[in-house]
N, C-alpha and C positions, 0 to 999 in steps of 0.2 A: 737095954735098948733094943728089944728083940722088934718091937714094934715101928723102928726106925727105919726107911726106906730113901733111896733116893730113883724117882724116876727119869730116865732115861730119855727124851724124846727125840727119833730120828726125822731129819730136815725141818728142825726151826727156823725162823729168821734166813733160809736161801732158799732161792728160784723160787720166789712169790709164798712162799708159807711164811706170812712174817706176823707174829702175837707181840705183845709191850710184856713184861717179866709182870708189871701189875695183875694184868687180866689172869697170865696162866695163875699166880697165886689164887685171884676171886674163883679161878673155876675149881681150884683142888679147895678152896673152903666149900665152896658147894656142896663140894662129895662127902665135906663132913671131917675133913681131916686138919690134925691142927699141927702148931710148930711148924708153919711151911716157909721155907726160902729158897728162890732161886738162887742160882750161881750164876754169874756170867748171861749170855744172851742167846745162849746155844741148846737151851731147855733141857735144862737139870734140874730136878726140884726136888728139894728136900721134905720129907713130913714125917708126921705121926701119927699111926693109921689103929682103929683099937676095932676094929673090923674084923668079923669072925670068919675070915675069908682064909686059900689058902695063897698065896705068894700069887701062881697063874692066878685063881682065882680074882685077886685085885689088880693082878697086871688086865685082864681084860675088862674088868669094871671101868678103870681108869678109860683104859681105849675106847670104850663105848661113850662114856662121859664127857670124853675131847671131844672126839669125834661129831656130838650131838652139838656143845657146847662152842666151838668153834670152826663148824663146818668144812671140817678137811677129814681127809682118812689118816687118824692118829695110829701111829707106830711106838709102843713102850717098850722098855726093860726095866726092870726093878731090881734092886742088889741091897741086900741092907750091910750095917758097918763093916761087920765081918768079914761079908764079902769082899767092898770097897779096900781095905786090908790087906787079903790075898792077893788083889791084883794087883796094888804096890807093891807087893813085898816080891809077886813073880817079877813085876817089871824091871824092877831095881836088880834081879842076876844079870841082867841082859843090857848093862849102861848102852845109851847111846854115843858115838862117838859124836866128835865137836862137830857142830853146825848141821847137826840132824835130828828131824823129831821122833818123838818114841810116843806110838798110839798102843792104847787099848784096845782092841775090838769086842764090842759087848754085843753077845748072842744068847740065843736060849738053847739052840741047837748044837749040841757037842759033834752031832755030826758035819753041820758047816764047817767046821774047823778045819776035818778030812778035807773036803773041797776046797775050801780057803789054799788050803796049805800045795794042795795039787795045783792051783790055777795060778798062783802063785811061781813053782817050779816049773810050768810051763810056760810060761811068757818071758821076755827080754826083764832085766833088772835096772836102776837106776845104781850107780857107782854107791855104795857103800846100803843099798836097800836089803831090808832082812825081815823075814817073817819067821816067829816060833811060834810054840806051842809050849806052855808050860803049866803044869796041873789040869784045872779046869777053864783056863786062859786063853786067848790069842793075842801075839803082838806082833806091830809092824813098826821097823826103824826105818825112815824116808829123809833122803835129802830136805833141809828147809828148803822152802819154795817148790819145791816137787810133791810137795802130798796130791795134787788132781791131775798135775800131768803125768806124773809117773803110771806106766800102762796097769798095773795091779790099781791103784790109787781111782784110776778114771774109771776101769774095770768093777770097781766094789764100791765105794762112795758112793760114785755118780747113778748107776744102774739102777732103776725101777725094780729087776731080778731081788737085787738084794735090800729093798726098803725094810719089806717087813721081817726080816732076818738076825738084819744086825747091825748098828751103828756104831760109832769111834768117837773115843775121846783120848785127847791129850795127856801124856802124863801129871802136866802140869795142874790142871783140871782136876784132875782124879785126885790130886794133892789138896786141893782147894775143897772139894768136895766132901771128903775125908774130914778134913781139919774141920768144916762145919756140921758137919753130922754128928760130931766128939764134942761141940760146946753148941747145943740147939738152945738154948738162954742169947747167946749172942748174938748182936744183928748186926 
């Protein structure tokens, strides 16, 4: 399933970027790509890309494509199973404790991580908030109901600085995500 992708899209469906999971599939058929299914309403999209591209390479296809296609300035990541894998298997050393969420943050830049991780140990924390690093990874454990007010959460989320950098997903998500990229037969 080397040709198996899921992308990424940072601020679907908030603050006025809002697409139907229908359209974003009509626009990745456009590009040619088959096996596609969203996940959720948060723009994840699964496919199968037989594209002689390299990984960047189709990550920026993709963004030019939205971008055209839905008139906003699209932001992607691309990870294929393998990858999606890794990041369960990092996230899962690092449980979250009861009543707090555990995010992914998905980047291209291993050096934001550095940053991430400093902007992080310089700001006020929320009671039981944690940021790692692990492998090729970043995670964040946030009180529930604190992921945009917590001062790192409003800091990185929300900022314009970090759109086209890196976006978050939930563990849960990444679980979901995972699971349908392992049976792309199923709808």
């Amino acid at each position: 399933m080397e040709n198996r992708f899921c992308a990424f899209l940072r601020g679907i469906n908030v603050k006025g970027t809002s697409m139907k999971m229908d359209d974003l599939k009509a626009a990745f058929a456009s590009m040619g790509f088959a096996n596609i299914k969203t996940i959720l309403a948060s723009g994840n999209v699964i496919f199968d890309s037989e594209k002689e591209l390299s990984q960047e390479e189709l990550k920026l296809f993709i963004e030019k494509e939205l971008s055209s296609y839905f008139q906003y300035d699209a932001h992607v990541f691309l990870r294929k199973t393998k990858e999606i894998e890794v990041i369960l298997r990092d996230i899962d050393a690092y449980p979250a404790p009861k009543d707090c969420h555990q995010y992914a943050l998905i980047c291209d830049s291993k050096e934001s991580f550095t940053e991430l991780k400093e902007l992080f140990d310089s700001i006020a924390h929320e009671p039981m908030e944690q940021f790692f690093v692990v492998s090729s990874n970043a995670f964040w454990i946030v009180p529930k109901g604190s992921t945009l007010s917590s001062e790192f959460g409003s800091k990185v989320l929300v900022k314009k600085q970090y759109k086209s950098s890196l976006t978050s997903r939930n563990r849960n998500t990444m679980e979901k995500i995972y699971n349908a990229m392992n049976n792309p037969k199923k709808n």
